[in-house]
Each structure stands twice: as structure tokens, then as C-alpha cells.
N, C-alpha and C positions, 0 to 999 in steps of 0.2 A: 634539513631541519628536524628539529625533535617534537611530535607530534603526540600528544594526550588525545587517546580515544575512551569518553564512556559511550559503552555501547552493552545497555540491559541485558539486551537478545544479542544476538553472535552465532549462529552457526549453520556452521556449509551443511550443504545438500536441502535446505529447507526454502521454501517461500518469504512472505512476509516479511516481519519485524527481523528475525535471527537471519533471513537472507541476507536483507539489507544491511547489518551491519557486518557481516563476514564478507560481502560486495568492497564495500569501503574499504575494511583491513586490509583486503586484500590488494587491490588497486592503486590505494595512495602508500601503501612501502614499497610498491615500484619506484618509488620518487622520494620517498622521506622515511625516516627511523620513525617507529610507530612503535607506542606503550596502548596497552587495552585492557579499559577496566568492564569486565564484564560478571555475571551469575555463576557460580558452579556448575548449576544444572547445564551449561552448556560445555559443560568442562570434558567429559566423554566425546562429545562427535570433532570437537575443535582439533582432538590429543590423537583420537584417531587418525583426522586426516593431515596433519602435519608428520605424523609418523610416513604418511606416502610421497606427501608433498610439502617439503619445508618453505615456510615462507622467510624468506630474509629481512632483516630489518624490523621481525616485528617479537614483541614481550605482551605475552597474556599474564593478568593480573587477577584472579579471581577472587572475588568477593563475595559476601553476602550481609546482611545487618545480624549478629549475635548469632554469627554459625546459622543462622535460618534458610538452611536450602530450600525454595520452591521450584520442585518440579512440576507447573503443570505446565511447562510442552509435552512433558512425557506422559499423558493420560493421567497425571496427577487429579483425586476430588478437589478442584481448590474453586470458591466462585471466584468471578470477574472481582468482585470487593477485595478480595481478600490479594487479588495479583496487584491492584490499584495500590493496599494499604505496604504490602511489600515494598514497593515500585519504589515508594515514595520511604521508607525507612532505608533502602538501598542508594537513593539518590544525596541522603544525608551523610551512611556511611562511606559514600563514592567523594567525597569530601573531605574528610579526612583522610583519607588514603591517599587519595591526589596530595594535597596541600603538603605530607612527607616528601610523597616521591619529587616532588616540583621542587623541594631545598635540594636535592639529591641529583638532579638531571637540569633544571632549570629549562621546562619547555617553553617553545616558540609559539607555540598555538592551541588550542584546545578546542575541541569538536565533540559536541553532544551528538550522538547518532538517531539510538532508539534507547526505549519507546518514547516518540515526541512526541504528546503534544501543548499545544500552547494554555493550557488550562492547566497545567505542570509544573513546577520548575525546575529548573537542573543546577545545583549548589554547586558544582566545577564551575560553573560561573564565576565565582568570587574568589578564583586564582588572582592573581596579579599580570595577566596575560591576555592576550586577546581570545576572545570567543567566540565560536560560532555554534550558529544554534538552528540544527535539524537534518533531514529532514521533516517538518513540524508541521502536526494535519490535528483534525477534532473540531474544526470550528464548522465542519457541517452539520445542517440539521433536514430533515424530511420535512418539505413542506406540509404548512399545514392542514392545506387542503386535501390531504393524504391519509390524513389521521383519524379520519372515521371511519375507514374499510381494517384500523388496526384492530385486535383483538386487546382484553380489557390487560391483560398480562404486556403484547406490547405500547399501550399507552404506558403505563407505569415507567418501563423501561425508557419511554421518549423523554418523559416528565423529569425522572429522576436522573437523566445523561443532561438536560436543560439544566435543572438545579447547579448540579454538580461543576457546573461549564460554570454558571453565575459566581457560583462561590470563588472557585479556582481564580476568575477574573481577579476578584477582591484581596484575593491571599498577594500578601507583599513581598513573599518572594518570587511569586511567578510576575509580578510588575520589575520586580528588580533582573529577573532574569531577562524581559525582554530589554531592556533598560541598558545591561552592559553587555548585551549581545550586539558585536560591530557588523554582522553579517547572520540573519535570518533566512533559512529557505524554507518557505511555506511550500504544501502542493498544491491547494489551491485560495481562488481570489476568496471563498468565504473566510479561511483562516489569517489572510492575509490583512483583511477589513478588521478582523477582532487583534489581530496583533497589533498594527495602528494605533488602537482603539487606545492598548494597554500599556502602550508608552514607548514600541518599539521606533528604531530609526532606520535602519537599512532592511528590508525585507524582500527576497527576492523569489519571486515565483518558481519552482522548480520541479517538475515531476517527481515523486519518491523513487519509482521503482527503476530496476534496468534491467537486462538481462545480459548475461557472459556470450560472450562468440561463439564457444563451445553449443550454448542452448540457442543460439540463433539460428547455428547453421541447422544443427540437428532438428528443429523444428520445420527448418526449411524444405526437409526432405517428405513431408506429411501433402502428399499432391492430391490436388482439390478432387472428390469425386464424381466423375462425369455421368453418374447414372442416376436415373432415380429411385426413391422422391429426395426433394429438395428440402436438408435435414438441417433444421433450426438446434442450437446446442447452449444450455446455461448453465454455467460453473459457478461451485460456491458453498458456505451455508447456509443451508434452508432457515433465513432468521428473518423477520418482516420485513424489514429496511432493503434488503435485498432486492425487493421488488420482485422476487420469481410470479407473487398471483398476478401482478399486471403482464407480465410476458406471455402465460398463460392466457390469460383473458383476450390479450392482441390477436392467441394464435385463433383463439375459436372466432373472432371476430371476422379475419382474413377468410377462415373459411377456404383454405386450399386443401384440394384434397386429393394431390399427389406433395404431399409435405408429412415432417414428421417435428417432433417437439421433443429432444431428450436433454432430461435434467439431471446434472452430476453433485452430487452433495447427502448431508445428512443436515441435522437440526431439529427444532421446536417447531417448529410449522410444515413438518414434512407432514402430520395427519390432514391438516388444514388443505395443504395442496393436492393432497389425492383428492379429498371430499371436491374441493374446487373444478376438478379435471370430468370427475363424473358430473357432479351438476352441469358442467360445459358442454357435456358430451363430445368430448375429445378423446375418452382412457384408450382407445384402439390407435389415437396415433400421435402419445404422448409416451416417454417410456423414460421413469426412475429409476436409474444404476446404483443410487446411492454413492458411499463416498469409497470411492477406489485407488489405489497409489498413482503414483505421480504418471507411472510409466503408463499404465491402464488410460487413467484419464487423459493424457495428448494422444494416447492412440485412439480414442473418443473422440477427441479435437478433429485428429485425420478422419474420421470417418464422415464430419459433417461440413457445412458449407457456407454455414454465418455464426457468431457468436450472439448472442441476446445477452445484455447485463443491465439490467432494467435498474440499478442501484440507486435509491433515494438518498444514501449518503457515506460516499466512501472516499477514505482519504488517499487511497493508491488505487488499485487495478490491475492488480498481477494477469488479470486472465484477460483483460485487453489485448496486453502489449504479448502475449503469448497466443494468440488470435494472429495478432499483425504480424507477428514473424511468420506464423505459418500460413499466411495468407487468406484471412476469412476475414473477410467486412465485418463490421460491428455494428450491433442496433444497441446504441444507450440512451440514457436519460441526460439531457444537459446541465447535469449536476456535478459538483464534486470532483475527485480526481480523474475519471473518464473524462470528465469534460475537457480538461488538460492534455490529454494523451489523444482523445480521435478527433481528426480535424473531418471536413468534410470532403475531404480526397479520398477516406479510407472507411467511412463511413457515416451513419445518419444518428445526429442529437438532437434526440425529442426534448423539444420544451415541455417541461412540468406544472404546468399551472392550474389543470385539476385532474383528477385520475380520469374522465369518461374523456376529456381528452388528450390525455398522455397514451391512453389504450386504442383511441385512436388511429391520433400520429405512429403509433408501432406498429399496427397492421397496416398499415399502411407501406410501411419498409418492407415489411414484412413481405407482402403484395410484388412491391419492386423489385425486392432482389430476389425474389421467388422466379420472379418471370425474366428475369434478364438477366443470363449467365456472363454474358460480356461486362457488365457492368460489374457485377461481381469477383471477375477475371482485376477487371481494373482498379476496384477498389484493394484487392490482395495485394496485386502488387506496388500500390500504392502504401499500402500498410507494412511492406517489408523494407519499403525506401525510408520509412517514418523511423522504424526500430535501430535499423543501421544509424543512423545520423543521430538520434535524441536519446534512443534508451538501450546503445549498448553499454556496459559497465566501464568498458578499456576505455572510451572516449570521456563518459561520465568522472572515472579517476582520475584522467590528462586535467580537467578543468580541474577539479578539486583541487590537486598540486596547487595550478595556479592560481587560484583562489586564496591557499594559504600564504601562499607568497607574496602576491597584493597585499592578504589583510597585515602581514609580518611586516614590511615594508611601508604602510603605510603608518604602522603604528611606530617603527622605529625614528620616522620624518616626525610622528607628533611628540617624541621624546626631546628629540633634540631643537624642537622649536621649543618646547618647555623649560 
């Protein structure tokens, strides 16, 4: 089959958004001729690694709206606004470039990747072919019994990401994109309820992230440390939603004190989180590495023994499912996309219904898997039977295939009943 990829972001060796869509490319031309409409700015890492490793069956197509290259993956000064005001000028001119190339090949299917979300819309929708639409996340929010312990800068931020959701509702093209989208995969059930909401028909729950065999295995090899203390570890950017101060707060709460607390990241709230550590009186056994490469930080990962991801609203969870491969139980929030990805074999989801007791329920885990190494044992390996089966990439691609073959198939049955 001939398959249409827009995919914003696109590129190997990275996490997130560019992971994910370099995942996909890669995975579903095992199976199908693949076109990809992606950024310039990814255009360097994409050319690099094809140069070691050719992928077959697949054509990059770079774009941008009026030559406008935004680099900021690459430490570019660019705000959030301004990636948003691009995003959305590139999804207009990813539209006309399709609609050419589609007289020219006449594709079978067409698949939005990233950046989705459902307060968005994606104009390759209004090809003449069937669509599919996501991975598609945003419809979380922090509750709001949360939102007093934010600072005056992240209320603004809640406010104006609220606003922004309501408008986007209203905008007609993101009604129409969920509208002729035949197959939607949400990550989770919050965006699932708003896509409903806004006119979609088929929407299927689906975890965003995966990881390749290659990073499974190698993960696999990070063996649980047997000595003490019993070392708590939170990945991320230091940004409120985050939740690091409630993790923080869990740990002084717990009160163990053959335990350690270390946080990997940078951000806007990393002053906040010092000040928070010392009023706890924890700073002797809490310890910020700040933000260190990839390699650095999984061998951070090996060195401790549970993940904390206290996240009030996130639409993947790369450091979950990278937890679960290398075998560390997870303490999360029952929100969002973690809440998707950890069951309770592999570890423990706090309800969030007000911070005193969210900070609670987490010392509490806290507590548990402090003091019970076998259980910790169990939840690991339980969390690496979860990654193999749900979120390796090669099985993730196997279904995609089939996926498009269904939706192809099913729409060539609605032609010919027409």
C-alpha cells in the first residue's frame, strides 16, 4: 500500500514527539511504501542516519510554510507560541503539498502522526482518502484542586492552555478533522471524552509511546541495585505539572531514612524545588543532577530502584515505559498517560483528588516499596512483561500495518456499496 505520513517532528535518536514519528516511519515500511511529510529542521539527523541505515520503501519530503525553518529542537530562542503559530501555518502548507503529491501516487491512506493534539487540526485530512488521526493527546488538565500550591506564572500557563483547548474546540477545522478521521487513537480516556465531544466516530484508546528491541534489551541490562539506601529517582522537566514538589513532599512525609530522592532534569521551577527541599529538610538526601544526556541519565535510571512520576497531566510517559523495561516499579498519579501504561502489577496509581492526599497515597508507596524488596523484584519484572507485549515499536508497527489494511478495505467495501 502507499501510505502519506505528516509527521511535524521526525527524528531518530530522540525521545518524544521526533521519536515517535521516526518509530512509525520506520516500522510501518517494513510493511508499506511510505511518503513523509516532515520539518527541515529535522532534515540533518533524518540524512545522517539514513546515510548508515537505509530505510526502504520510504521518501522524505521536507517542508516548511514560506521557507520558515524552526529550529527549536535544536536550542533554538523560539517560545511555545510561536512553535504552536508555526505548527499550525505548516499543517496548512502540508496540505497543499499532499493534495500534489496524492494526483501523482494516489495514496491508500493517510496518517497524521505528530504533533497531535485534538484541539488541532490536521488539513491532510481533506484528501480524498481515508484518515487516520494520531497518536492524539492534550485533552488533559491538573486537577483543580491542585492549583493553589501553583505559582502566579504557572496558573497563567493552566489558564491560558484551558483557553486555548476551548477555542481550538470551536475552530471548524479541528471539528471537521475529527469528523473525517475513520480511525482516531487517543492516549488517553480525558482526550478521548473531548474528542466524542467534538464530533469524532471511531476513537481508540492507544498508548503514544513505544520503545525499539534494540532499547529494551539494552535497558534490560541496568540490574536492580542490591545495596543501600533504597534510591527514589524522577525524570523530566522541572515545570509545575510535573508534580516533582508533591514527590518531594511524599519523600519528607515517608520519612525513611535509609532512602535517597534524586531528580534528573532542568526547568522553571528548579529554584522553587531547592527552596522546597530545604524547608523539608531533606537537602542531605535529595540530590539534583540536573539535565544530563541520554546515556548519563539511564545510567541514573541503573543506579536506582523505583521511578516517581507524580505528573498532573501528560499525554505519553516515555520515562514510565523506560522504568518498566529496566525493571523499576513506578509510583504515579492516576492521570493521563501513565495511567494508561502502569497497571497495578508493575506498580502503584495514586488517586488525585487533593494534593494533602495525593502526597499522602505516595508516601505511602513510598513506604512499601522501600521496605519490600521482593515486591519490588515483582513489580520489575512484571513491568518488563508489560513493555515486551504493549510498547515494543516492532509489534506496535505489526498492528499499524494492520490497521491500514482494515481501514483500506473497509473503505473500498463502502465505495463499492455506493
Amino acid at each position: 500500500m502507499k501510505i502519506l505520513i505528516s509527521a511535524y517532528a521526525c527524528e531518530p535518536g530522540h525521545g518524544s514527539e521526533p521519536g515517535i514519528g521516526w518509530n512509525v516511519v520506520r516500522e510501518v515500511s517494513k510493511y508499506h511504501k511510505v511518503w513523509i511529510l516532515t520539518s527541515n529542521c529535522h532534515r540533518q539527523g533524518i540524512e545522517a542516519e539514513l546515510s548508515r541505515n537505509l530505510l526502504p520503501n520510504v521518501q522524505f519530503i521536507y517542508i516548511d510554510p514560506l521557507g520558515w525553518v524552526l529550529n527549536w529542537n535544536r536550542g533554538g530562542k523560539v517560545t511555545q507560541w510561536g512553535v504552536y503559530f508555526h505548527y499550525y501555518l505548516w499543517q496548512i502548507w502540508a496540505y497543499f503539498i499532499s493534495r500534489s503529491l496524492h494526483q501523482q501516487i494516489s495514496f491508500d491512506i493517510v496518517h497524521h502522526v505528530t504533533y497531535v493534539r485534538y484541539s488541532s487540526p490536521s488539513f491532510v485530512s481533506l484528501l480524498p482518502v481515508p484518515f487516520i488521526w494520531g497518536p492524539v493527546g492534550g485533552g488533559e488538565s491538573a486537577p483543580k484542586e491542585f492549583w493553589g500550591e501553583f505559582s502566579l506564572r504557572a496558573k497563567v500557563y493552566e489558564t491560558t492552555r484551558s483557553l486555548l483547548r476551548s477555542i481550538g474546540e470551536l475552530d471548524p477545522f479541528v471539528r471537521m478533522t475529527a469528523k473525517r478521521s475513520a480511525v482516531i487513537r487517543a492516549t488517553t480516556e480525558d482526550t478521548v471524552k473531548r474528542l466524542y465531544k467534538i464530533g469524532a466516530n471511531n476513537v481508540q484508546l492507544v498508548p503514544e509511546s513505544g520503545l525499539a528491541e534494540k532499547e529494551i534489551i539494552s535497558l534490560a541490562q541496568y540490574k536492580t541495585p542490591d545495596t543501600s539506601p533504597v534510591r527514589f529517582i524522577s525524570m523530566g522537566r522541572l515545570l509545575h505539572w510535573k508534580g516533582f514538589h508533591l514527590g518531594l513532599r511524599a519523600f519528607a512525609q515517608a520519612n525513611l531514612t535509609d532512602a535517597e530522592y534524586w531528580i534528573l532534569g532542568d526547568g522553571p521551577e528548579k529554584d522553587q524545588l531547592h527552596a522546597l527541599t530545604q524547608n523539608l529538610g531533606i537537602t542531605e538526601r535529595v540530590k539534583f543532577w540536573g539535565r544530563l544526556p541520554r546515556e548519563q541519565t539511564m545510567s541514573k535510571l541503573g543506579e536506582c530502584h523505583v521511578l516517581v512520576h507524580p505528573s498532573l497531566h501528560d499525554s505519553g510517559g516515555w520515562v514510565s515505559m523506560e522504568a518498566m523495561a529496566a525493571a523499576r516499579p513506578i509510583i504515579c498519579l492516576d492521570l493521563g498517560g501513565p495511567s494508561v501504561q502502569v497497571t497495578e502489577e508493575v506498580g502503584f496509581k495514586i488517586k488525585a483528588h487533593t494534593p494533602e492526599q495525593a502526597v499522602s497515597d505516595l508516601a505511602d508507596a513510598m513506604m512499601y516499596l522501600a521496605s519490600d524488596p521482593e515486591l519490588r523484584l515483582r513489580m520489575g519484572q512484571a513491568g518488563q512483561k508489560r513493555v515486551k507485549e504493549a510498547f515494543n515499536w516492532e509489534n506496535k508497527g505489526r498492528q499499524l500495518a494492520q490497521l491500514y489494511e482494515e481501514v483500506a478495505t473497509q473503505n473500498k467495501s463502502c465505495l463499492k456499496m455506493s
